[in-house]
DRENMAR-382620 format. One record per residue: residue in one letter; x, y, z of N, C-alpha, C in turn; residue number from 1; chain. Coordinates in Angstrom, 2 decimals, always signed. Example, Ala and Ser with C-alpha at 12.3 -4.5 7.8 and 13.67 -1.06 7.14 Angstrom:
BEGIN
+---------+---------+---------+---------+---------+---------+---------+---------+---------+---------+-----+--------+
! residuo !    n.c1 !    n.c2 !    n.c3 !   ca.c1 !   ca.c2 !   ca.c3 !    c.c1 !    c.c2 !    c.c3 ! num ! cadena !
+---------+---------+---------+---------+---------+---------+---------+---------+---------+---------+-----+--------+
!       A !  +13.19 !   -5.69 !   +7.80 !  +12.30 !   -4.50 !   +7.80 !  +13.20 !   -3.30 !   +7.80 !   1 !      A !
!       S !  +12.85 !   -2.25 !   +7.08 !  +13.67 !   -1.06 !   +7.14 !  +12.90 !   +0.03 !   +7.87 !   2 !      A !
+---------+---------+---------+---------+---------+---------+---------+---------+---------+---------+-----+--------+
***
This chain:
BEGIN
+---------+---------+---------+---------+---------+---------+---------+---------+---------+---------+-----+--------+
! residuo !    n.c1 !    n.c2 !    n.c3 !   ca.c1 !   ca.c2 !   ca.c3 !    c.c1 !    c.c2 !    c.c3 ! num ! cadena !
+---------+---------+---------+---------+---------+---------+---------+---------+---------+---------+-----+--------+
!       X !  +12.85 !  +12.17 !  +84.53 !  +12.40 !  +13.49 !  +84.23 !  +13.58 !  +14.46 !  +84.09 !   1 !      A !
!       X !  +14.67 !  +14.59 !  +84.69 !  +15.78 !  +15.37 !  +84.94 !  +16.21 !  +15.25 !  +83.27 !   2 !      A !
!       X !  +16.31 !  +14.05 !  +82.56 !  +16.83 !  +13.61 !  +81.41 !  +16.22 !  +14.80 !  +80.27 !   3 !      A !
!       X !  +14.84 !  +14.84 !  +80.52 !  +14.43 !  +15.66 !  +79.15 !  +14.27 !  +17.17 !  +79.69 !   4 !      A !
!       X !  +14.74 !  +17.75 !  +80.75 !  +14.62 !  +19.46 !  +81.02 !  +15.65 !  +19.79 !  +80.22 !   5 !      A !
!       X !  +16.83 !  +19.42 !  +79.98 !  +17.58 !  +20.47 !  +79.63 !  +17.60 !  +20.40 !  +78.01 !   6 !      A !
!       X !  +16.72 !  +19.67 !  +76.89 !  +16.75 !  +19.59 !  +75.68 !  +15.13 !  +20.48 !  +75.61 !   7 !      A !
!       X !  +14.19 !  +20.22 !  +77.06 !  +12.71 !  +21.02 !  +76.81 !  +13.35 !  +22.59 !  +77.01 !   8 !      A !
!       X !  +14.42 !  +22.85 !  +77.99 !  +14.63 !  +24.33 !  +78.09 !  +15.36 !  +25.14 !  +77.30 !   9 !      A !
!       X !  +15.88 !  +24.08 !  +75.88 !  +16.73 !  +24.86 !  +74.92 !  +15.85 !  +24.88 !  +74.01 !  10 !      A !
!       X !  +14.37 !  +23.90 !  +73.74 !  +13.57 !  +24.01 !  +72.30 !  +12.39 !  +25.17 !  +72.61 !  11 !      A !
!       X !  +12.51 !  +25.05 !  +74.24 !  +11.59 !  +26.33 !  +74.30 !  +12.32 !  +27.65 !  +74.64 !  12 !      A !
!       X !  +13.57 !  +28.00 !  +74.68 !  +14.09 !  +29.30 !  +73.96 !  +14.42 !  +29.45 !  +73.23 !  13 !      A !
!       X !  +14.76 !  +28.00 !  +72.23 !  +14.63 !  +28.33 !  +70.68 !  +13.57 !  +28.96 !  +70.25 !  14 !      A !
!       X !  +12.42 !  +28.04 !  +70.20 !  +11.40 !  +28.65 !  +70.08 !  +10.90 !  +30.45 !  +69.95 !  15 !      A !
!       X !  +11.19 !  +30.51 !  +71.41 !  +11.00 !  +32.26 !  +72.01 !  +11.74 !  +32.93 !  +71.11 !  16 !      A !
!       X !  +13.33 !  +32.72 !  +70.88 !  +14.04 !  +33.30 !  +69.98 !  +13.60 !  +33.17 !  +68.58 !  17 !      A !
!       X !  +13.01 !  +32.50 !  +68.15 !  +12.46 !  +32.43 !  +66.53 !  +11.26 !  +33.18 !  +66.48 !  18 !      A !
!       X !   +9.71 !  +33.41 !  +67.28 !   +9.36 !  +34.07 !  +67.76 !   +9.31 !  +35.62 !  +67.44 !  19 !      A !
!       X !  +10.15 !  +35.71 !  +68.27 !  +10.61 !  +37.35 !  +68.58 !  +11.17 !  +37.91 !  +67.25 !  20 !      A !
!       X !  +12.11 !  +36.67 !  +66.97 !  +12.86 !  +37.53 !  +65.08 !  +11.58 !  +37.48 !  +64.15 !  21 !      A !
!       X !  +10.76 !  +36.47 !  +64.29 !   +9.58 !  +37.11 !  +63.37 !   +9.15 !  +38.11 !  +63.50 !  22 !      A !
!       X !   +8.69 !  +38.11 !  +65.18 !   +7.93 !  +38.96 !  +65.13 !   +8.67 !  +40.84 !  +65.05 !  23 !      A !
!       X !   +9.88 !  +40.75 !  +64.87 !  +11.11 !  +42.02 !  +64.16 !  +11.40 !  +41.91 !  +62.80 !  24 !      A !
!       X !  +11.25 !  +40.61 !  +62.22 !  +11.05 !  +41.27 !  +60.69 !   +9.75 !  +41.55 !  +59.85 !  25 !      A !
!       X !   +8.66 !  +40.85 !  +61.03 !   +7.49 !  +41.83 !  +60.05 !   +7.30 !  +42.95 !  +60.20 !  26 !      A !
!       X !   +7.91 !  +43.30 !  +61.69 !   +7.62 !  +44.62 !  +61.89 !   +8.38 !  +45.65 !  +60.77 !  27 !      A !
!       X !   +9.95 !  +45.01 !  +60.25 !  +10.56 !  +45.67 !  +59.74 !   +9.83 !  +46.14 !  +58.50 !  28 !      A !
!       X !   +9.50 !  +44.39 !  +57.81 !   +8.99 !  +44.22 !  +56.57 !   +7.40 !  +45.48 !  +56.24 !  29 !      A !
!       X !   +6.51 !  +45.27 !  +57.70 !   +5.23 !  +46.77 !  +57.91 !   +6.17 !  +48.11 !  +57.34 !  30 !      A !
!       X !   +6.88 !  +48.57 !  +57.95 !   +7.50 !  +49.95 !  +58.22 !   +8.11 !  +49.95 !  +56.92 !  31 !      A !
!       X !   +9.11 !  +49.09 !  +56.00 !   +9.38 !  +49.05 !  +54.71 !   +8.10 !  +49.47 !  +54.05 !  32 !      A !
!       X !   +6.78 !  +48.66 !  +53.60 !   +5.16 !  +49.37 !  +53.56 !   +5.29 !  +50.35 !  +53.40 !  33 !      A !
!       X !   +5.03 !  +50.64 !  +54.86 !   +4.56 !  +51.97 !  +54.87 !   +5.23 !  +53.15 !  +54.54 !  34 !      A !
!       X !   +6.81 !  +53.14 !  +54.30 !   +7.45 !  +53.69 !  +53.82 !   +7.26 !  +54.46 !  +52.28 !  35 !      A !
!       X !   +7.26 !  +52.82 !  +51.59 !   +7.04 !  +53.19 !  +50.13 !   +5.19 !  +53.75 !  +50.16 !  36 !      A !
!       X !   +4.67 !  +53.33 !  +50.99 !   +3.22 !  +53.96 !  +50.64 !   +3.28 !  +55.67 !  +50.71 !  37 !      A !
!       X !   +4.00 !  +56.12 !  +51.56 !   +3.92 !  +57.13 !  +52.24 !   +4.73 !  +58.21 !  +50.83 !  38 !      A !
!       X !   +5.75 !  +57.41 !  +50.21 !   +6.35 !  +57.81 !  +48.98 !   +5.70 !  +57.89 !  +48.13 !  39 !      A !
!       X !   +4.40 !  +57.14 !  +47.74 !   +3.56 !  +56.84 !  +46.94 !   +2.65 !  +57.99 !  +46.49 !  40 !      A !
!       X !   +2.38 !  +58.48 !  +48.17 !   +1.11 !  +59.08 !  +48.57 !   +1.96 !  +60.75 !  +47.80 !  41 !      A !
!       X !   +3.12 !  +60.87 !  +48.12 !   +3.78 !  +62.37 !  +47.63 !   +4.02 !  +62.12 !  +46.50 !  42 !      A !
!       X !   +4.09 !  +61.63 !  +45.26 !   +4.72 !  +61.28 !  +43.72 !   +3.38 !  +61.09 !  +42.91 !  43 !      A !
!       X !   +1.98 !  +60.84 !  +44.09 !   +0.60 !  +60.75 !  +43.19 !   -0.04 !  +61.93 !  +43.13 !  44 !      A !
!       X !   -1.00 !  +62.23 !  +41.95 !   -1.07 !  +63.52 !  +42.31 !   -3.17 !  +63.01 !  +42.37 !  45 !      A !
!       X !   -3.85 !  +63.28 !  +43.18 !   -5.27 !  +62.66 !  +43.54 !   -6.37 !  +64.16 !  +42.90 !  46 !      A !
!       X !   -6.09 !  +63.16 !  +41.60 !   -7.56 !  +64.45 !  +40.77 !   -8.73 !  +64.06 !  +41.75 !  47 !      A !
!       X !   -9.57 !  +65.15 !  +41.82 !  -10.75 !  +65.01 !  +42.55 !  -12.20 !  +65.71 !  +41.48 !  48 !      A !
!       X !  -12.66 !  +64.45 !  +41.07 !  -13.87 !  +64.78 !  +40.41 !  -14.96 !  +65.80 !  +40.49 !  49 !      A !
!       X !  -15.20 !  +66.61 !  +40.32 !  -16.06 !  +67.60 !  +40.76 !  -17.46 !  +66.96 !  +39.63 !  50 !      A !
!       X !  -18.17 !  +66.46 !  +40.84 !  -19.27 !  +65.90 !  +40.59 !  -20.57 !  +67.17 !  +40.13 !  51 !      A !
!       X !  -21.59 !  +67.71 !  +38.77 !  -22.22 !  +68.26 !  +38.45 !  -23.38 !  +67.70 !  +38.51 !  52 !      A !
!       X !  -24.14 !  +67.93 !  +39.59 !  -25.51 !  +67.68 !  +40.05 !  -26.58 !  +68.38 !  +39.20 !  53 !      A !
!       X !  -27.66 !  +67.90 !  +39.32 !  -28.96 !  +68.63 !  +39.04 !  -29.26 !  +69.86 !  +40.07 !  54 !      A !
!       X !  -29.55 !  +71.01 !  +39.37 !  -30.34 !  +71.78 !  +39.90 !  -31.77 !  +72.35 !  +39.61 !  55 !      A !
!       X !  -32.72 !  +72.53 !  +40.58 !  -34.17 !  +73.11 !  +40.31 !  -34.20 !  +74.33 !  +39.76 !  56 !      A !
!       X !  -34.15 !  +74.72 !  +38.27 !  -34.19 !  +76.11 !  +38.54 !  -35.25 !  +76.78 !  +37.89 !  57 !      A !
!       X !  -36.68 !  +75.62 !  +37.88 !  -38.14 !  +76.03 !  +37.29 !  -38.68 !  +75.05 !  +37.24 !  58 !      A !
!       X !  -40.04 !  +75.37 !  +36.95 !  -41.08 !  +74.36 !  +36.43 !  -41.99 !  +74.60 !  +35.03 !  59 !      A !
!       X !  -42.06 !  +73.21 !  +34.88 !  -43.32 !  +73.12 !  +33.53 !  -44.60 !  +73.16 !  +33.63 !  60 !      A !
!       X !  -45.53 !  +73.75 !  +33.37 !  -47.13 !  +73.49 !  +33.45 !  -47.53 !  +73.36 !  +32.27 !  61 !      A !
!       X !  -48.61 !  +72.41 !  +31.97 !  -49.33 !  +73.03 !  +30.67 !  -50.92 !  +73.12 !  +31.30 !  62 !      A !
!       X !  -51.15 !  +74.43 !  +31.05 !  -52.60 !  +74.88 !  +30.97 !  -53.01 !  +75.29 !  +30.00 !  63 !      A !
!       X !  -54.39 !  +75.00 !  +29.74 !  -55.21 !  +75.09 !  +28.91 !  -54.33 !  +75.19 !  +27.41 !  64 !      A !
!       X !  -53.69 !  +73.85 !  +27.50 !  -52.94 !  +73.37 !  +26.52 !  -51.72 !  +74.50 !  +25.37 !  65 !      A !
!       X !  -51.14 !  +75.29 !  +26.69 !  -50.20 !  +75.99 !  +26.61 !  -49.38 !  +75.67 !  +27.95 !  66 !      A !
!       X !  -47.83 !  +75.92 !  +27.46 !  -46.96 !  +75.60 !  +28.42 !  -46.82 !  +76.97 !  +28.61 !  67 !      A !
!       X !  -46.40 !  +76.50 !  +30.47 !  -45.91 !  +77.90 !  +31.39 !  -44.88 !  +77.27 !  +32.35 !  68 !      A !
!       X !  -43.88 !  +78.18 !  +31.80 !  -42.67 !  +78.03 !  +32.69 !  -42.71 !  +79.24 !  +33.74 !  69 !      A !
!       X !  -42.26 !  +78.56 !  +35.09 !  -42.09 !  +79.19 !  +36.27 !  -40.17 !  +79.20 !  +36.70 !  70 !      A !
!       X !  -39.88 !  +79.81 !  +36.61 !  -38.34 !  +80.38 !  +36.58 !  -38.30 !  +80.44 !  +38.23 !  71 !      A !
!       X !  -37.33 !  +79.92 !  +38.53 !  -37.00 !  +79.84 !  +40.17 !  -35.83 !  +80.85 !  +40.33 !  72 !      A !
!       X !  -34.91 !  +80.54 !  +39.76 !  -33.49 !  +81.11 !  +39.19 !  -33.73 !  +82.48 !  +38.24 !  73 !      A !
!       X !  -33.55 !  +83.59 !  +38.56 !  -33.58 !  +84.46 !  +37.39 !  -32.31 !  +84.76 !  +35.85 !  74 !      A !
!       X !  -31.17 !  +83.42 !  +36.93 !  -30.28 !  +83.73 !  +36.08 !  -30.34 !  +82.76 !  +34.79 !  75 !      A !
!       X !  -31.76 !  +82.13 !  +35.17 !  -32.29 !  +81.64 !  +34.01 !  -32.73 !  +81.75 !  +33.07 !  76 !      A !
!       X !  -33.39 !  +82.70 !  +32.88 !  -34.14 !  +83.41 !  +32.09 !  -33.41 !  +84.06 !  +30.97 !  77 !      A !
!       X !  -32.17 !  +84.44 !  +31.13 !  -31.26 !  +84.40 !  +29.42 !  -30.84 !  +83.28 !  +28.84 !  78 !      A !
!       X !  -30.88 !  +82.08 !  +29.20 !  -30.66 !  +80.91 !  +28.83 !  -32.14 !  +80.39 !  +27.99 !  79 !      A !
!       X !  -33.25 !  +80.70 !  +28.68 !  -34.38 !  +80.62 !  +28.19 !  -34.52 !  +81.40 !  +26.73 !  80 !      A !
!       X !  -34.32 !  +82.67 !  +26.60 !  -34.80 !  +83.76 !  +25.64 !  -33.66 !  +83.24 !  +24.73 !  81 !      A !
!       X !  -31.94 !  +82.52 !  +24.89 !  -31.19 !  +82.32 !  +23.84 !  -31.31 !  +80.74 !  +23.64 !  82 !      A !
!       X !  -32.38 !  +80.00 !  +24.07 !  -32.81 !  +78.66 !  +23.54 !  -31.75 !  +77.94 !  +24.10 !  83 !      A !
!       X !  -30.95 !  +77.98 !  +24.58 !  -29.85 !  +77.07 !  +25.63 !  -30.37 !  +75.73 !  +26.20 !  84 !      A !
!       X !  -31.44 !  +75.13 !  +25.69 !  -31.83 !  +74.39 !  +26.41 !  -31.81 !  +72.70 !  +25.59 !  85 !      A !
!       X !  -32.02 !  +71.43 !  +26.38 !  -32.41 !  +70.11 !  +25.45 !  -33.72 !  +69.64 !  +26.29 !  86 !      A !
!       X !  -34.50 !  +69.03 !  +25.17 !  -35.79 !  +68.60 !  +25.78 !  -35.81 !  +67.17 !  +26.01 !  87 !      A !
!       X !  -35.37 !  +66.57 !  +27.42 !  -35.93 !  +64.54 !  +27.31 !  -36.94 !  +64.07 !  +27.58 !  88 !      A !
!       X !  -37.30 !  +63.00 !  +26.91 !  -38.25 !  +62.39 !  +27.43 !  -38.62 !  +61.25 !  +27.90 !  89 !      A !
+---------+---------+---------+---------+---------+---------+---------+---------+---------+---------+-----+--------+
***
């Protein structure tokens, strides 16, 4: 037994030492990353879509086989009188 300690106590601080340098150049290799990301993040410039939703701003009826619009919005109502409008179906 004496024969194989001193070749088990140099492959297992080899070991430890190989180890440890990995585990210091990924760290290096992360922080390189995040470096250039961080460069990335200042040289991009992040358009932000301004998303145009639907809004309620009336309703349709037809009675007695005439349509009646109900205006929710009053700032509707010049859009109405200058025909501003498309009809889908």
């Amino acid at each position: 037994m004496g024969d194989m300690t001193i070749p088990f106590i140099m492959l297992l601080i080899l070991t430890i030492a190989l180890v440890l340098e990995r585990k210091h150049q990924e760290d290096k290799i992360v922080e390189i990353y995040e470096d250039k990301f961080e460069e990335w993040k200042k040289h991009t410039s992040i358009e932000k879509k301004e998303k145009h939703c639907k809004e309620l701003v009336g309703l349709v009826f037809l009675e007695d086989s005439k349509l009646d619009i109900q205006v929710l919005d009053k700032k509707i109502v010049d859009r109405l009188e200058r025909k501003k409008y498309s009809i889908k179906l």
